[in-house]
Biopython code that builds the backbone (N, CA, C, O; Angstrom):
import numpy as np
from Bio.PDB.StructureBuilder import StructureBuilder

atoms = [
    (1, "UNK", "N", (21.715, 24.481, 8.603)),
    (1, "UNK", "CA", (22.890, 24.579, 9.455)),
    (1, "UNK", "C", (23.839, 25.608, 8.861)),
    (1, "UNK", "O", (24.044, 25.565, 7.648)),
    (2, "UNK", "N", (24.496, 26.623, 9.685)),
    (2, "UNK", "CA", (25.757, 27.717, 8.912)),
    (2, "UNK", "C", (26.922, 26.830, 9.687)),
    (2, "UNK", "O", (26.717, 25.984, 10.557)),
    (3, "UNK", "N", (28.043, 27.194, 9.211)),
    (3, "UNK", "CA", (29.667, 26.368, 9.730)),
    (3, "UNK", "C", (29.809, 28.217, 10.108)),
    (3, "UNK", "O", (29.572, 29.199, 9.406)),
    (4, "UNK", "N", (30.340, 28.069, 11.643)),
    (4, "UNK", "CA", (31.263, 29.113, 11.919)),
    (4, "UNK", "C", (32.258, 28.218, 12.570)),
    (4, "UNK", "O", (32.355, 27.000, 12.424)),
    (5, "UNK", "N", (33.105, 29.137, 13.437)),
    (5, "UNK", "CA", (34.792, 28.804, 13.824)),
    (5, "UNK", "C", (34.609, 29.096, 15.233)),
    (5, "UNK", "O", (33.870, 29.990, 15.646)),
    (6, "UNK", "N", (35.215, 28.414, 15.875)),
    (6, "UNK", "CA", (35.247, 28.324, 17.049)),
    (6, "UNK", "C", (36.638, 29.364, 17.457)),
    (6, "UNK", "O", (37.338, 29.624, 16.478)),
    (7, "UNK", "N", (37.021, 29.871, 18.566)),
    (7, "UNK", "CA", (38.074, 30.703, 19.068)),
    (7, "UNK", "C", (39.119, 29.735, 18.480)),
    (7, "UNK", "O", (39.900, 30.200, 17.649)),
    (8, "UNK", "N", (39.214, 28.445, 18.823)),
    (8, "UNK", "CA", (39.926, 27.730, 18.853)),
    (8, "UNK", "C", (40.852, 27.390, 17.607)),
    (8, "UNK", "O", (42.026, 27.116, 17.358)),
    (9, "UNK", "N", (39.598, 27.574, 16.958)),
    (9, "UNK", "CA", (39.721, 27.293, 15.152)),
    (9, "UNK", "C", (39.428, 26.045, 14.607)),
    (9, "UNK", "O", (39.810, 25.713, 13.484)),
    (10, "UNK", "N", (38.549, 25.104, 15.590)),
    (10, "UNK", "CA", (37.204, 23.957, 15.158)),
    (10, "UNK", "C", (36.488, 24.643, 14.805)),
    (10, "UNK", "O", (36.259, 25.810, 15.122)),
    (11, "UNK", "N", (35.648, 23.401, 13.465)),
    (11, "UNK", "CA", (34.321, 24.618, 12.976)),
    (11, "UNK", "C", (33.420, 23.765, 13.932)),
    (11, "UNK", "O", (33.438, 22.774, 14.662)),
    (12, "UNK", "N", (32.469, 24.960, 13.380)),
    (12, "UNK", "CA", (31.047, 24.666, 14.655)),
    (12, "UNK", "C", (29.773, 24.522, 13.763)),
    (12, "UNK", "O", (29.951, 24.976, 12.632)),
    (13, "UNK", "N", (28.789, 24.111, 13.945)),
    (13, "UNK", "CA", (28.066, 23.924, 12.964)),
    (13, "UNK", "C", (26.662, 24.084, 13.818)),
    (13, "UNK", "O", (26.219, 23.147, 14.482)),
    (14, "UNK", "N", (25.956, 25.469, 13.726)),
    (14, "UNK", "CA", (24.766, 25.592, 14.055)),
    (14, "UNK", "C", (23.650, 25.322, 13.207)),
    (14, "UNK", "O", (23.727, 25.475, 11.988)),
    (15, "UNK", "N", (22.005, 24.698, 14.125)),
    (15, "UNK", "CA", (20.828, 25.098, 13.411)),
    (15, "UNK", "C", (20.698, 26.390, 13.637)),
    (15, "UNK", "O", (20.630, 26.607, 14.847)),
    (16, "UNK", "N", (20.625, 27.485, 12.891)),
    (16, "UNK", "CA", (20.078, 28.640, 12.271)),
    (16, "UNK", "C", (18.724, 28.828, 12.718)),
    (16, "UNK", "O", (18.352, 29.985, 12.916)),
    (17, "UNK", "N", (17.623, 27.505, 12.983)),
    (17, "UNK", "CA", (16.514, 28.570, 13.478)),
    (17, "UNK", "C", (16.429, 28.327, 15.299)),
    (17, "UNK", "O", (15.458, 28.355, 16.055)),
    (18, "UNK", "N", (17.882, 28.092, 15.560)),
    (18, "UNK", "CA", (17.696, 28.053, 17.257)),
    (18, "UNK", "C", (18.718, 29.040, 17.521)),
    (18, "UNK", "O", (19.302, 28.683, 18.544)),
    (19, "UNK", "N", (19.148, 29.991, 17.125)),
    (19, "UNK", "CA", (19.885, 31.064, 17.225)),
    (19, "UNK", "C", (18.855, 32.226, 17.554)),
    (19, "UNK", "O", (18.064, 32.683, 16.729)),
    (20, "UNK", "N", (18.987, 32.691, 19.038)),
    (20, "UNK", "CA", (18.312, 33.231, 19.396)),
    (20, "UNK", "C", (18.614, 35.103, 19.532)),
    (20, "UNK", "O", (17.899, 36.092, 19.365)),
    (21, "UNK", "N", (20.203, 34.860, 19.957)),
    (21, "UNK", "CA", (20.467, 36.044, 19.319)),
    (21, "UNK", "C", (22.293, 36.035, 19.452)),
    (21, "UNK", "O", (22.996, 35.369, 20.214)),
    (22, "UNK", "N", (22.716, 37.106, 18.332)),
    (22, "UNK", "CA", (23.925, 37.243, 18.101)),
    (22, "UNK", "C", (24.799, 38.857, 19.110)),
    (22, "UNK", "O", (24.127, 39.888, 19.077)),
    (23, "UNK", "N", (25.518, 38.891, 19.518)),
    (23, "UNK", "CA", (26.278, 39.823, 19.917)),
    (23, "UNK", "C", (27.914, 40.134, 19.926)),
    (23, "UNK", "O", (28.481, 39.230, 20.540)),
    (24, "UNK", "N", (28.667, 40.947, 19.525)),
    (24, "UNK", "CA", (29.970, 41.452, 19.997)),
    (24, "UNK", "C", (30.107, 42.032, 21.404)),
    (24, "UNK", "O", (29.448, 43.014, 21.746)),
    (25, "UNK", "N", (31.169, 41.273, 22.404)),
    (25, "UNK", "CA", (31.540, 41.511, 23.406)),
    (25, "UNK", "C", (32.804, 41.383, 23.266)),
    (25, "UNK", "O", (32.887, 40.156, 23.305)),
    (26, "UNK", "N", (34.170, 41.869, 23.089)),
    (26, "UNK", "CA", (34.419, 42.404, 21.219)),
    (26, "UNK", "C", (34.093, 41.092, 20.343)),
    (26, "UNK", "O", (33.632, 41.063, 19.202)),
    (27, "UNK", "N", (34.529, 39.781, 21.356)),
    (27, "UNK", "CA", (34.021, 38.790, 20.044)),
    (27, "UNK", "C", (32.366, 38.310, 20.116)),
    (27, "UNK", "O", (31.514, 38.308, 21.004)),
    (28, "UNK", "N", (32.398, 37.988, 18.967)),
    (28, "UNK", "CA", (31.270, 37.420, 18.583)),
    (28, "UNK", "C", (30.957, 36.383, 19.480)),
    (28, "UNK", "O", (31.753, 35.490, 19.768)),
    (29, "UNK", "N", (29.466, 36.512, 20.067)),
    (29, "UNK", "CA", (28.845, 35.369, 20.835)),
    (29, "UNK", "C", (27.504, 35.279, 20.461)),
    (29, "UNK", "O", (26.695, 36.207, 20.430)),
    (30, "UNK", "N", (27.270, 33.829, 20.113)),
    (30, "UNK", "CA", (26.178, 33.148, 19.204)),
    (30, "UNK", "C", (25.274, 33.000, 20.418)),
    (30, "UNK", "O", (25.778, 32.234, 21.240)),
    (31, "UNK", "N", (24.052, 33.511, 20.804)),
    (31, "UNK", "CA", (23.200, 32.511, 22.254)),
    (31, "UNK", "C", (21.884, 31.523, 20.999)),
    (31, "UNK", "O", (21.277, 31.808, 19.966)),
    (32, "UNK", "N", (21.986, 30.517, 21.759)),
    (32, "UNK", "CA", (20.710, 29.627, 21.186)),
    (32, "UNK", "C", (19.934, 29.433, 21.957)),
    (32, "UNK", "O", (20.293, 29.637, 23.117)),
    (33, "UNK", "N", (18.649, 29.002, 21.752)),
    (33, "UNK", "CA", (17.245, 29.477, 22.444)),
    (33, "UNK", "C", (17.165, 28.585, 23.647)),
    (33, "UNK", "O", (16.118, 28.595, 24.293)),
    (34, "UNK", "N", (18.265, 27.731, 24.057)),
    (34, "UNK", "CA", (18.259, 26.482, 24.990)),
    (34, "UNK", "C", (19.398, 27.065, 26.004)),
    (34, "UNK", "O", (19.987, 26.425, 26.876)),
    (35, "UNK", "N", (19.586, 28.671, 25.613)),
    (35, "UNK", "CA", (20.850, 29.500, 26.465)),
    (35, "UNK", "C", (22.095, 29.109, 26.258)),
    (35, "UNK", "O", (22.895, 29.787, 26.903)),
    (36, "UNK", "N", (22.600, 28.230, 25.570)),
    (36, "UNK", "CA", (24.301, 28.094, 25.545)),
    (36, "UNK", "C", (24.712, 29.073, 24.675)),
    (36, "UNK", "O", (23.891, 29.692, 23.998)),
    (37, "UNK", "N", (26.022, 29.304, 24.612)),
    (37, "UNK", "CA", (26.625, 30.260, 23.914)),
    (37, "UNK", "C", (27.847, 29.904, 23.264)),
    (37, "UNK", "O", (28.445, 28.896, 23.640)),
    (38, "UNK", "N", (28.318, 30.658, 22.273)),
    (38, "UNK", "CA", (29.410, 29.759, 21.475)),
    (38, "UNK", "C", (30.203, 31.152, 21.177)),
    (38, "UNK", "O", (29.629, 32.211, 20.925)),
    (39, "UNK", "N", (31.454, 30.998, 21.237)),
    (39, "UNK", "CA", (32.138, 32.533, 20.956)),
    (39, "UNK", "C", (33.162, 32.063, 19.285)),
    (39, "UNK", "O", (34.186, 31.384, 19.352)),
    (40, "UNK", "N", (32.789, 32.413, 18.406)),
    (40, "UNK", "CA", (33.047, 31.923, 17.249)),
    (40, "UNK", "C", (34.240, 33.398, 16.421)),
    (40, "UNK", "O", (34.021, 34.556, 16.778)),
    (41, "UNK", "N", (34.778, 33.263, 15.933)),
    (41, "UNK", "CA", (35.733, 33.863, 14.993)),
    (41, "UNK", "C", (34.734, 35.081, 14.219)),
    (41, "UNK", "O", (35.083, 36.249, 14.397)),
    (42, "UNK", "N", (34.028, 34.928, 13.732)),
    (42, "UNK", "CA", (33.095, 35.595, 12.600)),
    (42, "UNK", "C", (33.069, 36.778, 13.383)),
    (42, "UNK", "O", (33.068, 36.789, 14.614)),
    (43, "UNK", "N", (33.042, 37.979, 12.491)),
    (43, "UNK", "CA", (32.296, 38.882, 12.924)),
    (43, "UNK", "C", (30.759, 38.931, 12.909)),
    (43, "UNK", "O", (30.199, 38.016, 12.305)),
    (44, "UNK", "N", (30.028, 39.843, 13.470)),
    (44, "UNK", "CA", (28.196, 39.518, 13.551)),
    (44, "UNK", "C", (27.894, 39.608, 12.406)),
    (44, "UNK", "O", (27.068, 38.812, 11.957)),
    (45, "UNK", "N", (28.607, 40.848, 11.371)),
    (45, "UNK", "CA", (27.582, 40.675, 9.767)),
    (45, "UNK", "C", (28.041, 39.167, 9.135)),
    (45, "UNK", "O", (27.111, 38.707, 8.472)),
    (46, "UNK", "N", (28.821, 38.581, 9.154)),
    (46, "UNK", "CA", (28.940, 37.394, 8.645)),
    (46, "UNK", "C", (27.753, 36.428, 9.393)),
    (46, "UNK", "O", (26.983, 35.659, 8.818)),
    (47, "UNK", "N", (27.816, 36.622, 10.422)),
    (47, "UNK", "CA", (26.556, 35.577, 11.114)),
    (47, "UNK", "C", (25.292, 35.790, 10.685)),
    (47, "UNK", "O", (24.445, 35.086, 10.135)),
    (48, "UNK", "N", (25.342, 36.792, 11.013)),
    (48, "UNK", "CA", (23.754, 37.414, 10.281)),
    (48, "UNK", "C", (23.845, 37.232, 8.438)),
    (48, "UNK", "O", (22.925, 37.618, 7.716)),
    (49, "UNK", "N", (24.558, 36.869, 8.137)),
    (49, "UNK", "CA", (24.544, 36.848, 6.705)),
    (49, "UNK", "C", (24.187, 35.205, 6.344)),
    (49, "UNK", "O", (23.238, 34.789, 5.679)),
    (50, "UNK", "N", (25.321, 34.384, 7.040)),
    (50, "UNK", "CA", (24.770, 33.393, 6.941)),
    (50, "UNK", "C", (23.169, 32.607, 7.477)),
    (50, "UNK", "O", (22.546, 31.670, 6.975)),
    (51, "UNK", "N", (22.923, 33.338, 8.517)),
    (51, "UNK", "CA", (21.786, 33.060, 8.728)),
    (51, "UNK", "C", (20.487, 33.371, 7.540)),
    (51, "UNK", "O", (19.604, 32.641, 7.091)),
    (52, "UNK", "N", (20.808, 34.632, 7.323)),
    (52, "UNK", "CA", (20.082, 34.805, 5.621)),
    (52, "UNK", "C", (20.014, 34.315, 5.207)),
    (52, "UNK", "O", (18.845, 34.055, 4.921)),
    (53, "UNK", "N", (21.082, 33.474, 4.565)),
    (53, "UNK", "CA", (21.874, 32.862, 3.509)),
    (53, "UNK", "C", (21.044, 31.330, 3.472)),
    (53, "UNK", "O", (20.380, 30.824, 2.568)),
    (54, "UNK", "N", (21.344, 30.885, 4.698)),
    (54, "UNK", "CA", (20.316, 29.674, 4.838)),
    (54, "UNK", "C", (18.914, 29.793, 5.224)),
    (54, "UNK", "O", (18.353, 28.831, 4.699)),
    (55, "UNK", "N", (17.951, 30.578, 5.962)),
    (55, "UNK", "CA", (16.738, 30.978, 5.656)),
    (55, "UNK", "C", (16.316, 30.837, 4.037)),
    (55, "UNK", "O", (15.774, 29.930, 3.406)),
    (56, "UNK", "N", (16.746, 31.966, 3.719)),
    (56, "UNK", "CA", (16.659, 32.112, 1.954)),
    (56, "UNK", "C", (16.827, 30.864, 1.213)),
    (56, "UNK", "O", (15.917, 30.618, 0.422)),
    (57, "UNK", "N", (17.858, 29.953, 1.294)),
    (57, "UNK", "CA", (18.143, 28.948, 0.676)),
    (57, "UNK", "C", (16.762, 27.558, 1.045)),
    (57, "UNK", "O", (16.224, 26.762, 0.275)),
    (58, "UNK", "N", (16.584, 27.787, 2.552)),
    (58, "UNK", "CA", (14.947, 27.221, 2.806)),
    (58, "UNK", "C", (14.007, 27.221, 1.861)),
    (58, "UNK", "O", (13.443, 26.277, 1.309)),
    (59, "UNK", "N", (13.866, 28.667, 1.696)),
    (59, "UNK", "CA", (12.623, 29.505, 1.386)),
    (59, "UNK", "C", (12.665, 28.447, -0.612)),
    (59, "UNK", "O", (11.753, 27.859, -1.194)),
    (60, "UNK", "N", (13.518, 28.577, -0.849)),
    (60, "UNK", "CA", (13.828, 28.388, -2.631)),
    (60, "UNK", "C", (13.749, 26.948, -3.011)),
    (60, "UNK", "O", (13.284, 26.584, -4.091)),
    (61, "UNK", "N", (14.286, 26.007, -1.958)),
    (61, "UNK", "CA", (14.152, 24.781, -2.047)),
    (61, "UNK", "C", (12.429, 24.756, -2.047)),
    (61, "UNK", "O", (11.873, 24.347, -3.066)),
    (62, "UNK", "N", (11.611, 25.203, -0.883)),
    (62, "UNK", "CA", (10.424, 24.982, -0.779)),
    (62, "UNK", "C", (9.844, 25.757, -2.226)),
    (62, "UNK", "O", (8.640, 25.863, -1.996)),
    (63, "UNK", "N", (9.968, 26.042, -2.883)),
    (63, "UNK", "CA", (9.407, 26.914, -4.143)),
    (63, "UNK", "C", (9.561, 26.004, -5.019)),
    (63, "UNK", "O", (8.697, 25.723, -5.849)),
    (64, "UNK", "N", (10.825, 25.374, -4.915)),
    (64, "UNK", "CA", (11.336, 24.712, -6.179)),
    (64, "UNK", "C", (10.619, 23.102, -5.833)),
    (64, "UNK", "O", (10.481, 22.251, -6.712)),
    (65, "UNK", "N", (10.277, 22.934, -4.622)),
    (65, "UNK", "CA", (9.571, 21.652, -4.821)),
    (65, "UNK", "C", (7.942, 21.816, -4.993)),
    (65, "UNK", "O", (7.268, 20.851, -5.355)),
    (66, "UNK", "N", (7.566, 22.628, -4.813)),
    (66, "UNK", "CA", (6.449, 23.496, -5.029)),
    (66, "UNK", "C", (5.897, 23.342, -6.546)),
    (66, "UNK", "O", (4.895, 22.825, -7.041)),
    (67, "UNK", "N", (7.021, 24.034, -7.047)),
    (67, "UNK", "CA", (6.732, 23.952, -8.472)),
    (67, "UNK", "C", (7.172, 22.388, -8.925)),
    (67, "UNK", "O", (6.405, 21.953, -9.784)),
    (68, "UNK", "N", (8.060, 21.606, -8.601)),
    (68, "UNK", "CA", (7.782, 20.427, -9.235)),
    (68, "UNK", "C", (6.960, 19.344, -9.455)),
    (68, "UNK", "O", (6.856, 18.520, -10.364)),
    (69, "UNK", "N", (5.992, 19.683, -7.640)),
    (69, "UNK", "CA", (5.169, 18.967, -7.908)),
    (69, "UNK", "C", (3.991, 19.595, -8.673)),
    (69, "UNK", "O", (3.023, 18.841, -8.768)),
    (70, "UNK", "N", (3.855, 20.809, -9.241)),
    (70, "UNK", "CA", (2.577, 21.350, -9.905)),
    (70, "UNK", "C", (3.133, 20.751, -10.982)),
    (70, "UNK", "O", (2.244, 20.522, -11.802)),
    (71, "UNK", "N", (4.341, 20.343, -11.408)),
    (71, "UNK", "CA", (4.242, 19.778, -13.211)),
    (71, "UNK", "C", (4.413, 18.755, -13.337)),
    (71, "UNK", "O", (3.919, 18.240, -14.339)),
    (72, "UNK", "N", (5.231, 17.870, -12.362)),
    (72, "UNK", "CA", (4.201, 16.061, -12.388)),
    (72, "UNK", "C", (2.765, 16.616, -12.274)),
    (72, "UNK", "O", (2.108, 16.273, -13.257)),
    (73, "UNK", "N", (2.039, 17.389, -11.364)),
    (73, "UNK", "CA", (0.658, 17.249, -11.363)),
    (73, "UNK", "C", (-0.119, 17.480, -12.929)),
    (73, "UNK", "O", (-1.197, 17.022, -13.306)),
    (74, "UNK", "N", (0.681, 18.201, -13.533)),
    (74, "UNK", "CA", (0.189, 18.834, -15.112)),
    (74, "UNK", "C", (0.951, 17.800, -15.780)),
    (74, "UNK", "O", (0.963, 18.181, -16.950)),
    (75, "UNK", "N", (1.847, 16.282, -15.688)),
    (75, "UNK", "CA", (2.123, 16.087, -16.543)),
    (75, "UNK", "C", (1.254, 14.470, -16.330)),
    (75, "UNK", "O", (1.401, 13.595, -17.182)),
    (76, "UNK", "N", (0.499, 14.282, -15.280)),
    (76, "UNK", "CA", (-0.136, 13.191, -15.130)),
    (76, "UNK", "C", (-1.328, 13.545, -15.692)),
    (76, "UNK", "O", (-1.871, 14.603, -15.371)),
    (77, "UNK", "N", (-1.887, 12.668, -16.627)),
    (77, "UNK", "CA", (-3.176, 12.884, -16.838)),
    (77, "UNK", "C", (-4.196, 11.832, -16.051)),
    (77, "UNK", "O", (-4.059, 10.625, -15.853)),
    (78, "UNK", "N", (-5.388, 12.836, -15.634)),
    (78, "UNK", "CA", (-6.359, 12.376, -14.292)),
    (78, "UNK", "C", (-5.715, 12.695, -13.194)),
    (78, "UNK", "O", (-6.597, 12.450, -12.371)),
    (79, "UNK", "N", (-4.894, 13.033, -12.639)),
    (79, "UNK", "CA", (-4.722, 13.534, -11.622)),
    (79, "UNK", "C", (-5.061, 14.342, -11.025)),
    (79, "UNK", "O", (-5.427, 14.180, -9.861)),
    (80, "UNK", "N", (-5.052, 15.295, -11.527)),
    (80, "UNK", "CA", (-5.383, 16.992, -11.611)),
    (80, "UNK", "C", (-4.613, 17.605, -10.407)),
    (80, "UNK", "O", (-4.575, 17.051, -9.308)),
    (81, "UNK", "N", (-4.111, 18.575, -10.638)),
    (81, "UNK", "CA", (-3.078, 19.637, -10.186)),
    (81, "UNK", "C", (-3.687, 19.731, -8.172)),
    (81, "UNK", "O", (-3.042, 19.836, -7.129)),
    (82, "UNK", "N", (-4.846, 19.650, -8.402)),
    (82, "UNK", "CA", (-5.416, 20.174, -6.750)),
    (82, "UNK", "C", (-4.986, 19.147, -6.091)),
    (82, "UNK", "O", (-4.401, 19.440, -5.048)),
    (83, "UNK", "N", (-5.107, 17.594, -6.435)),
    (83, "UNK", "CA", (-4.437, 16.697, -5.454)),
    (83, "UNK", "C", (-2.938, 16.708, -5.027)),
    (83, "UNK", "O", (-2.615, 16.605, -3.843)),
    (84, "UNK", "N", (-2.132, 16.824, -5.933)),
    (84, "UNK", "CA", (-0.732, 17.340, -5.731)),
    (84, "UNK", "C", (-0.334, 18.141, -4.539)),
    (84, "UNK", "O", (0.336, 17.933, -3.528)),
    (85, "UNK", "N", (-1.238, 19.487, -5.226)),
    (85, "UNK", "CA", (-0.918, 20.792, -4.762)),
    (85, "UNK", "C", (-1.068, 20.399, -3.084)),
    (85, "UNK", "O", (-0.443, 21.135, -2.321)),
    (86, "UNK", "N", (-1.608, 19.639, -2.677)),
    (86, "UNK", "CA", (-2.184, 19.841, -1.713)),
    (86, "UNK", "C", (-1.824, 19.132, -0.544)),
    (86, "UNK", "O", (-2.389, 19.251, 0.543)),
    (87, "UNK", "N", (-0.654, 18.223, -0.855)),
    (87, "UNK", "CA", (0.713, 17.714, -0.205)),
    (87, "UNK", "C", (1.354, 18.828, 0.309)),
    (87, "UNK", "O", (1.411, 18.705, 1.533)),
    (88, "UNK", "N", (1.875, 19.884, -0.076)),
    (88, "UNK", "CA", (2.823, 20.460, -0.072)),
    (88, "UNK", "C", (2.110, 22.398, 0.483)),
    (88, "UNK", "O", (1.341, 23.094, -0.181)),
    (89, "UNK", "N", (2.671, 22.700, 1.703)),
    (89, "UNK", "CA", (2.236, 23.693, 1.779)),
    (89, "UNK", "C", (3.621, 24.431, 1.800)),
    (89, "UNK", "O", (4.672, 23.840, 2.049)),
    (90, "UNK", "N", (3.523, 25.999, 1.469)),
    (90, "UNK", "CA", (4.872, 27.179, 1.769)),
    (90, "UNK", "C", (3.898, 28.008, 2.662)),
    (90, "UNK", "O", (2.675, 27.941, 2.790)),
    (91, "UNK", "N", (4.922, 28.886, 3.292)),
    (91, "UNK", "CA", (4.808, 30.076, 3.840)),
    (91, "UNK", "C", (3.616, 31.214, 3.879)),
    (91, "UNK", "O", (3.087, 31.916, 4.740)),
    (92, "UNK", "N", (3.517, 31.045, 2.767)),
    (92, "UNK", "CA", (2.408, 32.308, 1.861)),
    (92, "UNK", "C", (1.233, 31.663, 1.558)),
    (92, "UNK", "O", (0.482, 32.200, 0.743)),
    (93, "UNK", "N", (0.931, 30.614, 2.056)),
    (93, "UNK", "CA", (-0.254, 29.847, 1.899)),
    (93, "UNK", "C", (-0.029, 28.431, 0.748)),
    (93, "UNK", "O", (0.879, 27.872, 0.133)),
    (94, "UNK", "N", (-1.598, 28.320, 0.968)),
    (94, "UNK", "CA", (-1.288, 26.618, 0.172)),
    (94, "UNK", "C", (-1.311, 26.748, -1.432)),
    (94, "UNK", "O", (-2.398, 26.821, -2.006)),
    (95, "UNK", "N", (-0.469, 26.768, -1.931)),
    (95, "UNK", "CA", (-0.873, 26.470, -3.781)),
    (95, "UNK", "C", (-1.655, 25.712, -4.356)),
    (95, "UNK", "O", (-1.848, 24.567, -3.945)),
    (96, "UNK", "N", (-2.260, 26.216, -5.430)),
    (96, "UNK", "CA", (-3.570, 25.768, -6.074)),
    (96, "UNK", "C", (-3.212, 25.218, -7.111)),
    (96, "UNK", "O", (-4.048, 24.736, -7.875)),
]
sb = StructureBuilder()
sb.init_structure("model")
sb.init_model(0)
sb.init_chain("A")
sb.init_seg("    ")
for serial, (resi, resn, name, xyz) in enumerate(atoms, 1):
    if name == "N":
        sb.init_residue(resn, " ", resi, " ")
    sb.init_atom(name, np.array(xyz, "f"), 0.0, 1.0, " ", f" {name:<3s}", serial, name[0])
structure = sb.get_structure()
């Protein structure tokens, strides 16, 4: 979810992967993939930044649980690392 501002100056609180697309009409208008639209305070590089911002922050959580479960898997003995691994898929394929 990013927090933007409403005209009004309520925050607004979007999911990020239903943001379908962003535009200036001079203000900023958010469309989401279900067509509503939200005219928020931000300028577009801030939107687009936060949208980064939380993508990316996705992306790191999934890495970081990634790797935790490979070292319970290395810190159980008999387990072995492939059963672990194999809960948990990312982006870039399944870890071994």
């Amino acid at each position: 979810m990013i927090r933007l501002t409403r005209l009004s100056g309520s925050e607004l609180y979007l999911n990020a992967d239903l943001i379908c697309s962003v535009e200036a009409h001079p203000d900023t208008v958010v469309t989401l993939v279900d067509g509503k639209h939200y005219v928020v305070t931000e300028p577009i590089g801030d939107v687009v930044d936060a949208i980064t911002h939380y993508r990316a922050n996705v992306l790191a959580v999934a890495d970081s649980l990634a790797d935790a479960l490979e070292d319970r898997a290395a810190a159980s003995p008999g387990t072995g690392s492939s059963a672990a691994a194999g809960q948990l898929y990312v982006l870039h394929g399944e870890r071994d």
